[in-house]
KEKE-3310 file (N, C-alpha, C; in steps of 0.2 Angstrom, whole numbers, plus 5000, padded with zeros to 4 digits):
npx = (4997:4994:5002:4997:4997:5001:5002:4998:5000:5008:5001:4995:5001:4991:4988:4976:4963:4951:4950:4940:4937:4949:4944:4944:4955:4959:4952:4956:4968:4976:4972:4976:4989:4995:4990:4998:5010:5007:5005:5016:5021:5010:5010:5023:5020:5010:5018:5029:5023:5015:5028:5033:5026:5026:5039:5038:5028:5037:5047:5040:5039:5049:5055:5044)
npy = (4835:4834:4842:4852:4848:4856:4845:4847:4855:4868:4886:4899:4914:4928:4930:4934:4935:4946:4964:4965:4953:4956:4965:4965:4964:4976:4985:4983:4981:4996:5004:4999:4998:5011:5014:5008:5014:5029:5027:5026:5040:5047:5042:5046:5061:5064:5060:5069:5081:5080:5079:5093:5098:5095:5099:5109:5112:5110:5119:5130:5128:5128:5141:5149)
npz = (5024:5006:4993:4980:4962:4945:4932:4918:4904:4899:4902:4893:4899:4899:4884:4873:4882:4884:4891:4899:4908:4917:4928:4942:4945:4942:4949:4961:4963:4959:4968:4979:4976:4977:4989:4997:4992:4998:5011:5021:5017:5024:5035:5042:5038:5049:5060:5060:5061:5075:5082:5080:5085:5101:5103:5102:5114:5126:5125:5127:5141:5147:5147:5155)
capx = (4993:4999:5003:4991:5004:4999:5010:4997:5005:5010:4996:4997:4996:4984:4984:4969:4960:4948:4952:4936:4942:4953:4942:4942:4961:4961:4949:4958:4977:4977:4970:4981:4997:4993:4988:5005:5015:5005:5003:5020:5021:5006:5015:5029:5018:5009:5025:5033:5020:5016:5035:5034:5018:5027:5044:5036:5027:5042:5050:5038:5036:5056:5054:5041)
capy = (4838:4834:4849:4851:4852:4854:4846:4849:4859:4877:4890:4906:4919:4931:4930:4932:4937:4953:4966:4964:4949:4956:4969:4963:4966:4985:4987:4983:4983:5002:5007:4996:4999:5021:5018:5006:5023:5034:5028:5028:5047:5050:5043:5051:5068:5064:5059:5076:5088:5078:5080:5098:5101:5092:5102:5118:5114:5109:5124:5137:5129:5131:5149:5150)
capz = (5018:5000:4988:4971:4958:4942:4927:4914:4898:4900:4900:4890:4906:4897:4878:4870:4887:4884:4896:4904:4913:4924:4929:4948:4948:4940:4953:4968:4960:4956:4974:4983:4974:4979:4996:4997:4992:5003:5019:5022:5019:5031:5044:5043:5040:5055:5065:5061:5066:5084:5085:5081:5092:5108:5106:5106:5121:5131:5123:5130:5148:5148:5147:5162)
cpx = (4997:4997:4999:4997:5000:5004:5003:5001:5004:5004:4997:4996:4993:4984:4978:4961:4956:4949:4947:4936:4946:4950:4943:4950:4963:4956:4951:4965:4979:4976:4974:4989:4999:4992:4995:5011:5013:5005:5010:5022:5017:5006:5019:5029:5016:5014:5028:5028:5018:5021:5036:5031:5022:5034:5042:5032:5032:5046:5047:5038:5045:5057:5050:5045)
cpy = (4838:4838:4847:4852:4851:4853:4843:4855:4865:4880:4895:4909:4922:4931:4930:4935:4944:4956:4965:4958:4951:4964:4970:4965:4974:4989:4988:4985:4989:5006:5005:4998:5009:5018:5012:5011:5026:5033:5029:5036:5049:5049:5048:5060:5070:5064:5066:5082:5086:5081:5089:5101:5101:5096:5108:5118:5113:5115:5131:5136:5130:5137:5152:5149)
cpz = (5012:4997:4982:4967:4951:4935:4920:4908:4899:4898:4896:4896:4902:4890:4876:4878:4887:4892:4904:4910:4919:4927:4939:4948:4947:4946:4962:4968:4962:4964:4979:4981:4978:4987:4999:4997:4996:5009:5022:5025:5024:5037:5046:5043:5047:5061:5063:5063:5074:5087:5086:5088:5099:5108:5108:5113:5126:5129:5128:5137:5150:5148:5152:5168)
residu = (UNK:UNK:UNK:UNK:UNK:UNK:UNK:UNK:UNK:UNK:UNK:UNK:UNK:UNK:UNK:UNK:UNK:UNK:UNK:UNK:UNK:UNK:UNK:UNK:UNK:UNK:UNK:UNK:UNK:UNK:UNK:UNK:UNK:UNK:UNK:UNK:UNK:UNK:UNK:UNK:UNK:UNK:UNK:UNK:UNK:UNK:UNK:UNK:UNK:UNK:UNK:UNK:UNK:UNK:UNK:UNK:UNK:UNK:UNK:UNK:UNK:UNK:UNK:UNK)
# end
């Protein structure tokens, strides 16, 4: 498979582009970048209250 290349003259990236144009990327960009930062933490929230959850039950049958 041969590669496309393209050696036509340098494009402006977005000069002159109304914003409406990139409507499709504020729309996906903005929600993606947020849930990229957050899921991490809601692992890690999930992951420490299970943790707490399971010592305390190993906690209390140790006292039985």
């Amino acid at each position: 498979m041969k590669a496309i290349r393209y050696d036509g003259p340098a494009r402006p990236s977005n000069e002159g582009e109304p914003i409406a144009r990139h409507r499709r990327y504020f729309r996906w960009g903005i929600p993606s970048v947020l849930l990229i930062q957050l899921f991490p933490l809601l692992f890690i929230y999930v992951a420490q209250e299970d943790s707490v959850e399971l010592i305390g039950i190993l906690w209390v049958q140790d006292e039985d």
